[in-house]
C-alpha positions as CSV (number, residue, x, y, z in Angstrom):
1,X,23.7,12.9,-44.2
2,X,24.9,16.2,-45.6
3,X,27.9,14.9,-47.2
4,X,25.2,12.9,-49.7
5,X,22.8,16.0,-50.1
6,X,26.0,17.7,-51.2
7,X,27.4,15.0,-53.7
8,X,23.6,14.8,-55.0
9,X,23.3,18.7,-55.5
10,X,27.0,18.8,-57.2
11,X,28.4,20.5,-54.5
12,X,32.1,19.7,-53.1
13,X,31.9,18.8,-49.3
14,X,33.6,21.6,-47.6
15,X,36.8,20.3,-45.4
16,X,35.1,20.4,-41.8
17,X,32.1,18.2,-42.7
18,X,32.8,14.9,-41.3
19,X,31.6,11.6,-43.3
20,X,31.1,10.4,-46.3
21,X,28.4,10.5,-49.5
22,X,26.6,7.3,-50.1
23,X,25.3,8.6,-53.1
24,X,28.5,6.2,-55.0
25,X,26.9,2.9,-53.1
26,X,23.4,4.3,-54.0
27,X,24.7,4.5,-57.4
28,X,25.6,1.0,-57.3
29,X,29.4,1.9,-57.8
30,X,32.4,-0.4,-56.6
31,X,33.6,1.7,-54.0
32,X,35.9,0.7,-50.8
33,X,33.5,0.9,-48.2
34,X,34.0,-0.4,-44.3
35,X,32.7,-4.1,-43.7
36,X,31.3,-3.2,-40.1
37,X,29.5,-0.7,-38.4
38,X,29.1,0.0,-34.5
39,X,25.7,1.4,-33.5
40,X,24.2,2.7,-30.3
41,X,20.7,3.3,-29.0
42,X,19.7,4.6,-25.6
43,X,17.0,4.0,-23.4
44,X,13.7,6.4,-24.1
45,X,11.1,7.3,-21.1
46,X,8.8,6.8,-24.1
47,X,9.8,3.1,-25.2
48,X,11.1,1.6,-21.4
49,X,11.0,-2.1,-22.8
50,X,13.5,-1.1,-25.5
51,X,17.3,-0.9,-23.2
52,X,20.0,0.6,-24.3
53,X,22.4,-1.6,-26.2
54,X,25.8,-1.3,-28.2
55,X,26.8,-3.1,-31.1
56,X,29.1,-4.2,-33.7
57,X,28.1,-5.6,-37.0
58,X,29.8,-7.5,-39.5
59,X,29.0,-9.3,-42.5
60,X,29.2,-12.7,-40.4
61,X,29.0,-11.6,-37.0
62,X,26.5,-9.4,-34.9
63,X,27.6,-8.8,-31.1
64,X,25.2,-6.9,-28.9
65,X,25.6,-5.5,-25.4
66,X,22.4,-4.4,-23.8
67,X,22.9,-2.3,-20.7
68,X,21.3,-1.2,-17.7
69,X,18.5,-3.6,-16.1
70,X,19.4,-6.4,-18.8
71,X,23.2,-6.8,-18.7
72,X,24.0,-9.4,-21.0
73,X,25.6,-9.7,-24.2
74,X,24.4,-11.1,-27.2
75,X,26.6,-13.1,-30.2
């Protein structure tokens, strides 16, 4: 998130900030951007029906691993 506070304020990104701005996509630029995205959530004491999973999305595919008490993967 930083890196786009920064590219919205003006300000360079300084070297050891990992990631990227959105603020081109935002922008509605043509930018060379990654075509999937791998995501994690873990289990909360506060949400127990909600397990942890893994995942990998693409613009055609979704493939889901949930963990724990559920084991099984999802397509």
């Amino acid at each position: 998130m930083e890196p786009t506070i920064l590219a919205a304020a003006g300000i360079e990104k300084p070297a050891h900030f990992k990631g990227q701005s959105i603020l081109p996509l935002l922008q509605a630029k043509e930018v060379n951007w990654r075509d999937k995205i791998l995501y994690e959530y873990y289990w909360e004491h506060d949400y127990p029906q909600t397990p942890t999973m893994h995942g990998v999305r693409t613009d055609r595919y979704k493939l889901i691993r949930y963990y724990g008490i559920w084991d099984t993967n999802e397509l």
